[in-house]
C-alpha positions in Angstrom: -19.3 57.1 -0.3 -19.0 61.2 -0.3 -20.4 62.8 2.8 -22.5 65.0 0.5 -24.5 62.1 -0.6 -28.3 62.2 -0.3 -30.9 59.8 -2.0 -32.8 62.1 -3.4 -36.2 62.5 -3.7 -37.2 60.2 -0.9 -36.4 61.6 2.1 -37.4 65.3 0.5 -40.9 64.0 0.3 -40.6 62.3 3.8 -39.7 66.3 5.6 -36.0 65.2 6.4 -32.4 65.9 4.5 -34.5 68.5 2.4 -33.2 69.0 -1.0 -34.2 71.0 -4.3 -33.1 69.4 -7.1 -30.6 70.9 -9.1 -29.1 69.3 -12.4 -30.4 68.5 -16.1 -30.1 65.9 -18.3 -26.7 64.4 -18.8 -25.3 62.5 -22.0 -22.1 61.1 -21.2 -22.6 58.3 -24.3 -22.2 61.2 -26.4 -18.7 62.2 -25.1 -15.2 60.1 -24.7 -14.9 58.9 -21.1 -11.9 61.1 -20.8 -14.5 64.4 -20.3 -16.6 62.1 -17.3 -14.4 63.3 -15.0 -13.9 67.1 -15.4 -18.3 67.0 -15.7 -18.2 65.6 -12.4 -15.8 68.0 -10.5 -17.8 70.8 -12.5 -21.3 69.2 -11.5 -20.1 69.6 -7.9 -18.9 73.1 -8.0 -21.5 74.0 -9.5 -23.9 72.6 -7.0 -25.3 69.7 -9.3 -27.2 67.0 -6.9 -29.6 64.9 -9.4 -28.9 64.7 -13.1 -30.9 62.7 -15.6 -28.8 59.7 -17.8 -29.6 57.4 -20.7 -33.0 59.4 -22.2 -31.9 58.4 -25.8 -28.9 56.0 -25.0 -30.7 52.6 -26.4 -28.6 51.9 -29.1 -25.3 52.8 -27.3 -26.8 50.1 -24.6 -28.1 47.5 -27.4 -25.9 48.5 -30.4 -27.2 45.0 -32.1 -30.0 42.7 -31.5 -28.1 40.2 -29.9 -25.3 42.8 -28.1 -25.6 44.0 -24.7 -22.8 46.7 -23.8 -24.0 48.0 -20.4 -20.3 48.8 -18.9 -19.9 52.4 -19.4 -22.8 53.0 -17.5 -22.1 50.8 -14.9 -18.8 53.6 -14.6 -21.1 56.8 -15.1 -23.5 55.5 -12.2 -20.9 55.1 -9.9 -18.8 58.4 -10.7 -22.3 59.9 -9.9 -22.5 57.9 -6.7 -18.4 58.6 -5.5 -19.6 62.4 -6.1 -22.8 62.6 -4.0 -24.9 63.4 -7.4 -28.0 61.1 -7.5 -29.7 59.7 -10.7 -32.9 60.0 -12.8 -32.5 57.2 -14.4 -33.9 57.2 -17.9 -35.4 53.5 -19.5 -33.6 54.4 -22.4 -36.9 53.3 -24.6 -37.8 57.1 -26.4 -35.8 56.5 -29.4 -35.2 53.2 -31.2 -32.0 51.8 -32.2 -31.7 51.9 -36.4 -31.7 47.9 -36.5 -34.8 47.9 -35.0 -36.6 50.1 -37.8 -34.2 47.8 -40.1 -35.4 44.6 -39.0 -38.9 45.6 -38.1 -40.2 48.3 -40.7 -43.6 48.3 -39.3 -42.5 49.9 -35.9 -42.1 53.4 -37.8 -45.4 55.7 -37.3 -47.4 56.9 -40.3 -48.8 60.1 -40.7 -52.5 61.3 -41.7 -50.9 61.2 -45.4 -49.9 58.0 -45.3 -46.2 58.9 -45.2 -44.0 56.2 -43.1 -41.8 58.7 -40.9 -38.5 57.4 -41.6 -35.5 56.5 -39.2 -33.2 59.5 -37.8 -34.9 61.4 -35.8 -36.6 60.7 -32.5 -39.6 58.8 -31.2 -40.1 57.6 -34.9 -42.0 54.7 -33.3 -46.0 54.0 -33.3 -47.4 53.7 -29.8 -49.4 50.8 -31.1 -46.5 48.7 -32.5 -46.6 45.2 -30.9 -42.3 44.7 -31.5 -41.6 48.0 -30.3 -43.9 47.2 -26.9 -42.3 43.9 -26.4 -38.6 45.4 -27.2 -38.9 48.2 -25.2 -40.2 46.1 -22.5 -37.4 44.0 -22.9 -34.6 46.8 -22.3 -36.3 48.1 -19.1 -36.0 44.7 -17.6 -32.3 44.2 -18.3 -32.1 47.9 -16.8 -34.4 47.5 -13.9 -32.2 44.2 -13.0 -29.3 45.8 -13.1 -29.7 48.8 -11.7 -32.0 48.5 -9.3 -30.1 48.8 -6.4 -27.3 51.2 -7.2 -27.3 53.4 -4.8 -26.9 56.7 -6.9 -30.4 55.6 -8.9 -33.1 57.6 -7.1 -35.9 57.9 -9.5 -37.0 55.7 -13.0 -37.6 58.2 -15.8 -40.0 56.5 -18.3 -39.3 57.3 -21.9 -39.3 60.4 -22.7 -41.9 63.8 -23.5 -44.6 61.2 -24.2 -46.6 63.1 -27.0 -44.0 65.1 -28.0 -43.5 63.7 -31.4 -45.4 60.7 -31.9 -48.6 61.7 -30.8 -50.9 60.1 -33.5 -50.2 57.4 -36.2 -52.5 56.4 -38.6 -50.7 52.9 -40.1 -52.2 49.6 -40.4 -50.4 48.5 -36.5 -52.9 51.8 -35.7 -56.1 50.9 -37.7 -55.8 47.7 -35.7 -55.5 48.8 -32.4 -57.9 51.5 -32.9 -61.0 49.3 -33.3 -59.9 47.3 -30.5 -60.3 50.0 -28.5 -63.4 51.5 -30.1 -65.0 48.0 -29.7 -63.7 48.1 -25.8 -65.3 51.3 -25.4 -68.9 50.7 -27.3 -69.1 47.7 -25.8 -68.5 45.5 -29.0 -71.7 47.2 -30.2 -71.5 48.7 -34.0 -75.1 50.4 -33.3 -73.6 52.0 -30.5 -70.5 53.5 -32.0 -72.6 54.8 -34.8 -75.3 56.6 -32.5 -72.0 57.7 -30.9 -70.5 59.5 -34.4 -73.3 59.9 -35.9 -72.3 58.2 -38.4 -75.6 58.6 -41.0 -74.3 62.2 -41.6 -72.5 62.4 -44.5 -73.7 58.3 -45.4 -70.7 56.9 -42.7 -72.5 54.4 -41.3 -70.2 51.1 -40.6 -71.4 47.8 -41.2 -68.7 45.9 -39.5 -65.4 46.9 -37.0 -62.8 46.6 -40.3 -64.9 49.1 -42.2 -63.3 51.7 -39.6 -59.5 53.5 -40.1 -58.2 56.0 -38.2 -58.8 59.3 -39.6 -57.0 59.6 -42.5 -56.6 62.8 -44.6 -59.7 63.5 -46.7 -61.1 66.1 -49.0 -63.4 67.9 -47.0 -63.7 67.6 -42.6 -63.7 64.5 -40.8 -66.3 63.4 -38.8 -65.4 65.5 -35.4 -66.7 62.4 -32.8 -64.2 60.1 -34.4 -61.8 62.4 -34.5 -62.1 63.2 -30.7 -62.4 59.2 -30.1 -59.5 59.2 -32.0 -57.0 61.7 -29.8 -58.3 59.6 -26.7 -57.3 56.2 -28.2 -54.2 58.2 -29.2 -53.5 59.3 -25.3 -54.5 56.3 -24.1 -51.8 54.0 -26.7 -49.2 56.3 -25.4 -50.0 55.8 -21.4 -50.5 52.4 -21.8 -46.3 52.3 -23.0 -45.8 54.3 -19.5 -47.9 52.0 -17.7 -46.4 48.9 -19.0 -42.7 50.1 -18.3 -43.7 51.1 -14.7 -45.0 47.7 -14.3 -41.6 46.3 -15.0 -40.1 48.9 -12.8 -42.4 48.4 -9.7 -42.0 44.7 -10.0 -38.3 44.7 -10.0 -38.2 47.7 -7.5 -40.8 49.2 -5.3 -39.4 51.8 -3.5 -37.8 53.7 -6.5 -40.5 56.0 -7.6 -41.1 56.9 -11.8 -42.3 59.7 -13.3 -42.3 60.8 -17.0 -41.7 64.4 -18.4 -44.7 65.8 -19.7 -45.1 68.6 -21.9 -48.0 70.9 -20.2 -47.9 73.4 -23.5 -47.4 73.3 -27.3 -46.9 70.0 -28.5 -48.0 68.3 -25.5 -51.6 69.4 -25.9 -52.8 66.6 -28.1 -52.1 64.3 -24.6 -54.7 63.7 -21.7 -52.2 63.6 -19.5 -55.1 64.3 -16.0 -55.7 61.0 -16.9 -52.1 59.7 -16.4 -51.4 60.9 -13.0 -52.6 57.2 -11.5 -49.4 56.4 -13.5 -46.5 57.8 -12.0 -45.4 58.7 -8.4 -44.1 62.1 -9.0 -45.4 65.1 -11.6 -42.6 66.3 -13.7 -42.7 68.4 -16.5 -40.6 69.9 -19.5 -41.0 73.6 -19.9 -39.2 75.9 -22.7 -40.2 79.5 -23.2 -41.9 81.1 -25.6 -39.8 82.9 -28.3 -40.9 86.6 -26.6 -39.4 89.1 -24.5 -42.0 88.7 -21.8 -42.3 84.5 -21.9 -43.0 84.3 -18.0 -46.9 84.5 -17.9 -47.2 81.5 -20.0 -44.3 79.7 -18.1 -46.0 80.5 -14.7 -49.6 79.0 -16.4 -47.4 75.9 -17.3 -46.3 75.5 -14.0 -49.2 76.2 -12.4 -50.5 73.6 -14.2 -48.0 71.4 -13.5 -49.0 71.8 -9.9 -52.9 71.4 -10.4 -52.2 67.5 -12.1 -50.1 66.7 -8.7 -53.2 67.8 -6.5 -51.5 70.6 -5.0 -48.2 68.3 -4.2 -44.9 69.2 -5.2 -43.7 68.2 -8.5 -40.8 68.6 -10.5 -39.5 70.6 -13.7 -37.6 68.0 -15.6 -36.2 70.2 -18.5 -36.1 73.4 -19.0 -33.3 75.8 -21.1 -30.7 77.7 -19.3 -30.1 80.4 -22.2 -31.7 80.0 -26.0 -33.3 76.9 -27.3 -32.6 75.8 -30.6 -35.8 74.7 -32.9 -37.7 77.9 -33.0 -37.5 80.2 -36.0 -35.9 82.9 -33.4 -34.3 81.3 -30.5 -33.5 84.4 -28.1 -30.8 84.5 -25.4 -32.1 85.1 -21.5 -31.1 88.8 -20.2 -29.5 89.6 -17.2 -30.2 88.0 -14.0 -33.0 86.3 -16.1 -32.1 82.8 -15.4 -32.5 83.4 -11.6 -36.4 84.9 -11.9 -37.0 81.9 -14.4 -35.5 79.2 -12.1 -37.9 80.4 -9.2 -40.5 81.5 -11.2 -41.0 77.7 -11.1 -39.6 77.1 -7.6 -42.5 79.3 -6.6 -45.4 77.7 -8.4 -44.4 74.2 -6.1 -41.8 72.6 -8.4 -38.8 71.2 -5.7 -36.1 71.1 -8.7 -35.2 73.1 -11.4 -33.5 70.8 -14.2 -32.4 71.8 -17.3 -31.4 70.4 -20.9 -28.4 69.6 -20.9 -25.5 69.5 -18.5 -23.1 70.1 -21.6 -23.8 71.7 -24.8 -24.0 69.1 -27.6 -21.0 69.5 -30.2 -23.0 67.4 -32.8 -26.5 66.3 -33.5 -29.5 68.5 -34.1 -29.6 70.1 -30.6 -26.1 71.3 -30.7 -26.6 75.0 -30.4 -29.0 74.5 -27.6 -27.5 76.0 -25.0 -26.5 74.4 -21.6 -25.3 74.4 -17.9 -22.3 73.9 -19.4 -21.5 75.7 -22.4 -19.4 75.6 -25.7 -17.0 78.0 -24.1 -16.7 75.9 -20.6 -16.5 77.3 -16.8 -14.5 80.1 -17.5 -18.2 82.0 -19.4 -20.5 83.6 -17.7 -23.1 81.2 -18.7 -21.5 78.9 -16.2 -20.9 80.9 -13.2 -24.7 81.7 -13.6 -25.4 78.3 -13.9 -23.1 78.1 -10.3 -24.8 81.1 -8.1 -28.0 79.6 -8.9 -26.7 76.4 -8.0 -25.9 78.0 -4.4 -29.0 80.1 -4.5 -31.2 76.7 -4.4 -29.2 75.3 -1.5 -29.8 78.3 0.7 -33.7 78.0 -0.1 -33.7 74.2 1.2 -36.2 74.9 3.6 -38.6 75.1 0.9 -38.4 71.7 -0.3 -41.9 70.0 0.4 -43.9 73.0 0.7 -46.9 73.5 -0.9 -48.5 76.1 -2.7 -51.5 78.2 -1.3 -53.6 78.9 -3.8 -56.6 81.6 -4.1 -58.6 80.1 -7.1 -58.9 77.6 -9.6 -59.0 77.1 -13.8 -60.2 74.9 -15.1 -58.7 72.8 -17.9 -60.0 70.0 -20.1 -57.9 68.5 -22.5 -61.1 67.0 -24.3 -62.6 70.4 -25.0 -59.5 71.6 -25.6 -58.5 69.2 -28.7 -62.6 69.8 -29.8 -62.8 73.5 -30.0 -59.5 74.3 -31.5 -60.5 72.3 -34.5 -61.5 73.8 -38.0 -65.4 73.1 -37.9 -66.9 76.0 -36.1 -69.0 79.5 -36.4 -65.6 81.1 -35.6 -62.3 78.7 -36.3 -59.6 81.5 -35.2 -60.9 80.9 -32.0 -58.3 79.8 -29.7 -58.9 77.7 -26.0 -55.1 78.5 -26.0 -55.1 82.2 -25.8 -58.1 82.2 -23.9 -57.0 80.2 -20.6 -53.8 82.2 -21.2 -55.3 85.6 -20.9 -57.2 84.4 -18.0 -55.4 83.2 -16.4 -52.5 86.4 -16.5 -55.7 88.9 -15.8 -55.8 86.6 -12.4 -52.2 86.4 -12.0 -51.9 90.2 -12.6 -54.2 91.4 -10.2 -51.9 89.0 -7.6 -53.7 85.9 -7.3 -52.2 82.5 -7.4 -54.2 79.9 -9.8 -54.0 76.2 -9.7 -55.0 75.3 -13.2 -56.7 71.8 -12.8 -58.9 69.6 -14.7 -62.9 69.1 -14.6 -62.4 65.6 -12.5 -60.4 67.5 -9.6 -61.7 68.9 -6.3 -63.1 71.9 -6.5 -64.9 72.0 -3.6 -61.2 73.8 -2.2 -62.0 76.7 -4.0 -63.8 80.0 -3.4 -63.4 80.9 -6.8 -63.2 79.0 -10.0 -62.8 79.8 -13.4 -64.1 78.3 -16.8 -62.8 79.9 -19.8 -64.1 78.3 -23.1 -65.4 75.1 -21.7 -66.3 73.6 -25.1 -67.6 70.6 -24.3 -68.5 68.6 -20.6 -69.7 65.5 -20.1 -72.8 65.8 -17.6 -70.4 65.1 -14.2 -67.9 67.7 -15.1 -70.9 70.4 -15.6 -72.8 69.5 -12.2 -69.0 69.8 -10.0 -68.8 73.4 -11.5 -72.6 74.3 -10.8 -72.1 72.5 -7.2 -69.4 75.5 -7.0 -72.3 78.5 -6.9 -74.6 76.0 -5.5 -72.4 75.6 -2.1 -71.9 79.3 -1.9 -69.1 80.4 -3.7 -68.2 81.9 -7.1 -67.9 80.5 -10.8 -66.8 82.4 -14.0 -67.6 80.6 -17.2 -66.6 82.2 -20.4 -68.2 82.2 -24.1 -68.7 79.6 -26.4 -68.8 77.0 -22.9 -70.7 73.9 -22.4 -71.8 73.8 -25.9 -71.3 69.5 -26.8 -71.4 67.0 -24.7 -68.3 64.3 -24.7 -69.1 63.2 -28.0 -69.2 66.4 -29.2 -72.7 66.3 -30.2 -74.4 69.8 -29.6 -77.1 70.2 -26.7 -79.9 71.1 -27.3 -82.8 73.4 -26.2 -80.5 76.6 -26.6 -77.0 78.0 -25.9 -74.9 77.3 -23.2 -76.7 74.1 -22.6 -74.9 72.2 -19.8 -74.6 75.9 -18.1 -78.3 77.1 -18.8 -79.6 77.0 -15.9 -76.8 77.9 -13.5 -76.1 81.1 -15.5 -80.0 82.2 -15.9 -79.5 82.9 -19.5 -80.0 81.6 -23.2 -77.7 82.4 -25.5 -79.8 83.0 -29.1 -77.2 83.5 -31.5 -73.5 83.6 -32.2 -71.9 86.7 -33.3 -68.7 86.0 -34.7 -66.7 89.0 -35.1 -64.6 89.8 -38.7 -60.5 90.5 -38.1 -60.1 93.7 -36.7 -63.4 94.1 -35.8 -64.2 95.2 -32.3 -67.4 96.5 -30.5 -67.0 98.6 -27.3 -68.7 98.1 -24.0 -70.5 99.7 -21.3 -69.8 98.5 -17.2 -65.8 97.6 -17.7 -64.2 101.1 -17.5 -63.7 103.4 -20.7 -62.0 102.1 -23.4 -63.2 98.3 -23.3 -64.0 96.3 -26.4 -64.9 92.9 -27.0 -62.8 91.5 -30.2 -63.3 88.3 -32.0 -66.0 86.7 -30.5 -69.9 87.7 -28.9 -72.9 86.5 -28.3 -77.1 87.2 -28.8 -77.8 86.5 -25.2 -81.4 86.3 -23.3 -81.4 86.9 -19.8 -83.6 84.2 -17.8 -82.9 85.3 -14.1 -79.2 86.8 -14.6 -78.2 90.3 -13.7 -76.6 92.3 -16.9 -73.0 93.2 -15.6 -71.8 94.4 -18.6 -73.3 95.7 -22.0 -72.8 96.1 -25.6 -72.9 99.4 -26.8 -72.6 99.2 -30.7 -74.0 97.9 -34.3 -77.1 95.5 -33.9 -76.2 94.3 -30.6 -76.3 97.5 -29.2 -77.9 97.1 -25.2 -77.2 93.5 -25.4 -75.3 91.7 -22.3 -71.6 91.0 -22.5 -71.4 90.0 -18.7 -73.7 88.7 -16.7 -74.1 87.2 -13.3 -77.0 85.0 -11.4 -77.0 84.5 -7.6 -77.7 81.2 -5.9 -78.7 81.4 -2.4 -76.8 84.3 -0.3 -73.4 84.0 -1.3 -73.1 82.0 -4.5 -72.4 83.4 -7.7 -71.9 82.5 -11.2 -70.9 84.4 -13.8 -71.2 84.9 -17.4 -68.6 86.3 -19.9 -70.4 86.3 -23.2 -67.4 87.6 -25.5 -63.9 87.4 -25.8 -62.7 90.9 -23.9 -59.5 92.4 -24.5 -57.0 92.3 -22.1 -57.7 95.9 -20.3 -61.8 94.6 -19.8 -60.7 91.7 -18.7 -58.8 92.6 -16.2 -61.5 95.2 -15.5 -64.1 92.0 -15.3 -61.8 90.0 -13.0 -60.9 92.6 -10.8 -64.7 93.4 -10.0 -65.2 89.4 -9.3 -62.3 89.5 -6.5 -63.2 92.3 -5.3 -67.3 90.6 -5.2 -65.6 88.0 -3.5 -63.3 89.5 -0.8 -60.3 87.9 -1.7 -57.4 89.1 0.0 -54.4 89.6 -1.7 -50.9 90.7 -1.7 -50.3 94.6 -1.6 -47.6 95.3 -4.4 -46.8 98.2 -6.2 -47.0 96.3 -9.2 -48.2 93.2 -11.3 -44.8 92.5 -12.1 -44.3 91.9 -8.8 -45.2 88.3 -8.5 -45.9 86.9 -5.1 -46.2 83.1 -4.3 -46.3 81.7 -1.3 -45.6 78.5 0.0 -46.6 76.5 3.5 -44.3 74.1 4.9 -45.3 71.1 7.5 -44.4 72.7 10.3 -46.3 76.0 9.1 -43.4 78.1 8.0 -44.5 80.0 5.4 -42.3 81.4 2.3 -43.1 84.1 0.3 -41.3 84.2 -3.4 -41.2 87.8 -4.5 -40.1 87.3 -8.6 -39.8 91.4 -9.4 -39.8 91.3 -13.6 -40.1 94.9 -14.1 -37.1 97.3 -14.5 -37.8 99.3 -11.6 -37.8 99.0 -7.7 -40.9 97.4 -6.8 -42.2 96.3 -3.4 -44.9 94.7 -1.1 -45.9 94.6 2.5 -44.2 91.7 4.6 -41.9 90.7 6.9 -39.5 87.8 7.5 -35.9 86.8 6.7 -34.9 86.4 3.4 -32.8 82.8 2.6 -30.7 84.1 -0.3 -28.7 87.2 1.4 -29.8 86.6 4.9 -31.3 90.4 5.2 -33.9 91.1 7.3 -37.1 92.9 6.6 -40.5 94.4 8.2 -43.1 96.9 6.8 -42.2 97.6 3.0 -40.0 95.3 1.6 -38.0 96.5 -1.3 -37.1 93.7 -4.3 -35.0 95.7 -6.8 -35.5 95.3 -10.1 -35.1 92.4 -12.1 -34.4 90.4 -8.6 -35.4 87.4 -6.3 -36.5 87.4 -2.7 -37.2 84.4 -0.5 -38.6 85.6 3.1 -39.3 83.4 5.7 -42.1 85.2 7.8 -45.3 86.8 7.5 -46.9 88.7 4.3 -50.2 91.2 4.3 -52.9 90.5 2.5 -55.9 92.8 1.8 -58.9 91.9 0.0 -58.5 93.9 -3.6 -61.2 96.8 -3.5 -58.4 98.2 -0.3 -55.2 97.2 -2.6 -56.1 98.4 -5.7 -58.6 100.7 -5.7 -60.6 102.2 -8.7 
């Protein structure tokens, strides 16, 4: 066995033989055996310790129903083992074999239309198929039993991006298993599911559990409580594949830990995946950057999000690209020295591995201009030797393996109001929970404080500060752990159009922002939905600011006007508002959508209010994370994406040149810093004055 061998992540997580993971997913079924070899000696120069295998590989393991051919990866799992390189191994279950569409039609998912979604691409199967279950199931027993105990496996992989691509399916298999579940919930009670959806609007009112199909396409809106029922049962088909492979995989072997690859943004979305984390042993997550020059704020939300589902623990980026991607319309290449700020742009935000897709760029197949740790060109590119100093940049930042994150404040994130609001049945349908939590979330960031973006369910009693931007609908609990935030003492934001339906989506009554009415003082009258391009400026957020989109006719009932309309026939009506609770708590009130330069404005007021202290940086470009070890080390990421010199106040060594630094610590531009030491922190009003 090679010296360099370490079962990875098991003794990371247990403080010993630290370790960030460094690899991607690898496809040797794609390539004659003759390449195995050269990817091995090139994963090793190029620092490679944990690569992913067999994600899609089920038909090259079961090419026929009766046909088992398991021998070539019985060789790639020991040429990973005789090179020290340990494995994420996949169940191979993501994307069915064509003989099992062939012989079992049925397994293929259905869209809204009615269209069957036919064989050739990937994930073609419905989640509520009963042969693709018991297949499925069968294929990660035969792998479980066989590979149980090799020593290079050190993690199951279940599936793949679950909710990626077969999200929803509306087919008879469907239908089916829909009403079970909707008579599971209701308690096998038809009057209950109908005071539930309501169903007399419109004349829906079911008679009897068949009546009921998913929603299908229709001429006018659906009913909006079934469709929300109907992205739960949708989640829930899709967890209940993970949780039935992991049952096969805990059975046959305990000490392995699983995890599936989530998607935290874009397609992802329609998954509530806070709900899944019972599921798996360790948080991983697929992240690919948006198609702009600037992608990183929505990568760092991602991740930060990421970290909020693993309760502050660290978690793992399963995919991500090392250059371009390949499905968007415009797939741009990373600039210089990008791929480094990227990599711990996540390493930062509490991810222990930065993996990529794919260890060698595809020469066929949809994905083959994707680009990878390994390019078309080979090692001699300087795709790869980037690939290899980032590969020795991660093994001089070992240290940092198991650390957590310390965070300043929380956002919250529901993936119920989420799906509710961004639907097509409301006074304003361009508005957006996306952008919203986005923009928020980067004001924070921006002004140098680190977010964990968490659910409604999680502990927010750790927080001085949480945030609520665009909290559609709560169910009662979620609305009394925010209140219980400015009822203990400390501060909440809650933004517009929050707290409006309860969980099923039925409006509160008794006036606007119902579940929040009483905690913010106020009563919002009237929504004022603004036309495109329409803005109306403000008073009490610096000169310039203007609230776009969205505001609101609010009442004050015990709230303090923050900030004021100034324009049209809301003229001297509150924008922001804020209502104390005891001596120290606070909860505010943003009752329009702000442009970015108020709301920055708005959220540098509240941390200031608050006392926060924060790094002092020259710039917001200047990101600063840091990370607490077990034995109280603390390191301090400094990710400078500007193109000038920026720095900040600290001092400590840093682990990828060994300098050493105290006072003002330079980070050039477009560079990476890791100290070791000690960083200053000021509360705001002294770091960035008005």
């Amino acid at each position: 066995m090679n010296d360099r061998w370490i079962r990875w992540p098991e003794h990371t997580a247990a403080g010993h033989d630290r370790l960030l993971g460094f690899g991607g997913d690898y496809n040797p079924e794609q390539w004659d055996e003759s390449v195995w070899q050269e990817d091995a000696r090139l994963m090793v120069e190029a620092g490679v310790n944990l690569v992913t295998v067999g994600v899609f590989a089920w038909s090259a393991l079961q090419p026929a129903p009766d046909r088992w051919e398991f021998g070539w990866l019985d060789r790639v799992m020991d040429l990973m083992a005789d090179h020290g390189i340990a494995v994420d191994l996949a169940t191979a279950t993501a994307s069915t074999p064509s003989w099992v569409t062939t012989l079992h039609p049925d397994v293929l998912a259905v869209d809204r239309f009615g269209h069957t979604m036919a064989q050739g691409g990937r994930q073609a199967w419905s989640p509520s198929s009963r042969v693709y279950r018991r297949l499925s199931l069968e294929l990660v027993e035969r792998m479980a039993e066989r590979y149980g105990s090799h020593p290079a496996l050190a993690l199951w992989h279940v599936s793949n991006e679950l909710g990626g691509h077969n999200a929803h399916c509306y087919g008879e298999e469907s239908a089916r298993a829909f009403r079970i579940w909707l008579r599971e919930r209701y308690g096998d009670s038809m009057q209950n599911l109908n005071d539930a959806w309501q169903t007399l609007v419109w004349s829906q009112r079911y008679s009897d559990w068949e009546e009921i199909q998913p929603p299908r396409a229709t001429f006018t809106d659906p009913n909006p409580s079934q469709l929300l029922d109907f992205e739960r049962f949708s989640s829930d088909q899709l967890r209940a594949q993970l949780q039935a492979e992991a049952a096969v995989l805990r059975r046959a072997t305990p000490d392995i830990p699983i995890t599936t690859n989530l998607i935290l943004f874009d397609a992802g979305k329609r998954m509530a995946y806070s709900t899944w984390m019972d599921d798996v042993d360790i948080v991983s997550s697929d992240h690919y950057l948006q198609p702009v020059r600037d992608a990183y704020p929505e990568a760092e939300f991602s991740a930060d999000r990421a970290r909020g589902l693993a309760g502050g623990r660290p978690w793992m980026l399963m995919e991500t690209a090392p250059g371009h991607t390949s499905w968007r319309q415009v797939n741009p290449a990373k600039r210089r020295r990008q791929l480094r700020r990227d990599a711990f742009s996540y390493i930062a935000r509490g991810s222990d591995t930065v993996c990529f897709f794919q260890w060698r760029a595809a020469r066929a197949g949809a994905e083959r201009f994707h680009s990878a740790m390994l390019p078309h060109g080979g090692p001699d590119t300087d795709a790869f030797r980037d690939v290899v100093a980032l590969g020795r940049d991660l093994a001089q930042c070992a240290e940092l393996a198991g650390s957590v994150v310390e965070a300043d404040c929380a956002l919250v994130l529901s993936e119920e109001s989420w799906w509710a609001l961004e639907r097509a049945d409301h006074p304003h349908n361009g508005l957006s929970a996306t952008e919203t939590m986005l923009a928020w979330h980067r004001a924070l960031t921006d002004l140098g404080a680190t977010v964990d973006v968490v659910p409604p369910t999680a502990d927010l009693g750790r927080y001085p500060l949480v945030v609520v931007p665009q909290l559609y609908l709560v169910d009662d609990a979620g609305a009394e752990r925010i209140a219980a935030v400015a009822h203990d003492g400390r501060t909440v934001v809650i933004g517009s159009f929050s707290g409006i339906v309860d969980d099923f989506d039925h409006v509160r009554l008794g006036g606007y922002p119902g579940a929040f009415r009483d905690l913010l003082g106020l009563r919002v009258e009237q929504f004022w939905p603004l036309l495109d391009g329409e803005t109306i400026a403000l008073d009490g957020l610096g000169a310039g600011s203007v609230v776009r989109r969205w505001a609101e006719v609010i009442a004050t009932e015990g709230a303090r006007v923050e900030a004021t309309l100034l324009e049209g026939d809301l003229a001297g009506g509150p924008a922001v508002t804020r209502m104390r609770h005891g001596e120290t708590g606070s909860a505010w009130y943003v009752g329009a959508e702000l442009d970015g330069d108020a709301l920055t404005a708005f959220f540098r007021r509240v941390l200031t209010d608050q006392g926060l202290a924060l790094p002092l940086v020259t710039s917001p470009a200047l990101r600063v994370v840091t990370r607490l070890a077990a034995d109280g080390a603390r390191f301090h990421i400094l990710i400078n994406h500007s193109g000038d010199e920026e720095t900040v106040v600290a001092e400590g060594t840093d682990l990828l040149d060994g300098s050493s630094h105290s006072g003002t610590v330079a980070v050039p531009a477009g560079a990476v810093r890791v100290l070791r030491g000690s960083l200053v922190r000021e509360p705001l009003a002294v770091v960035r004055a008005e």
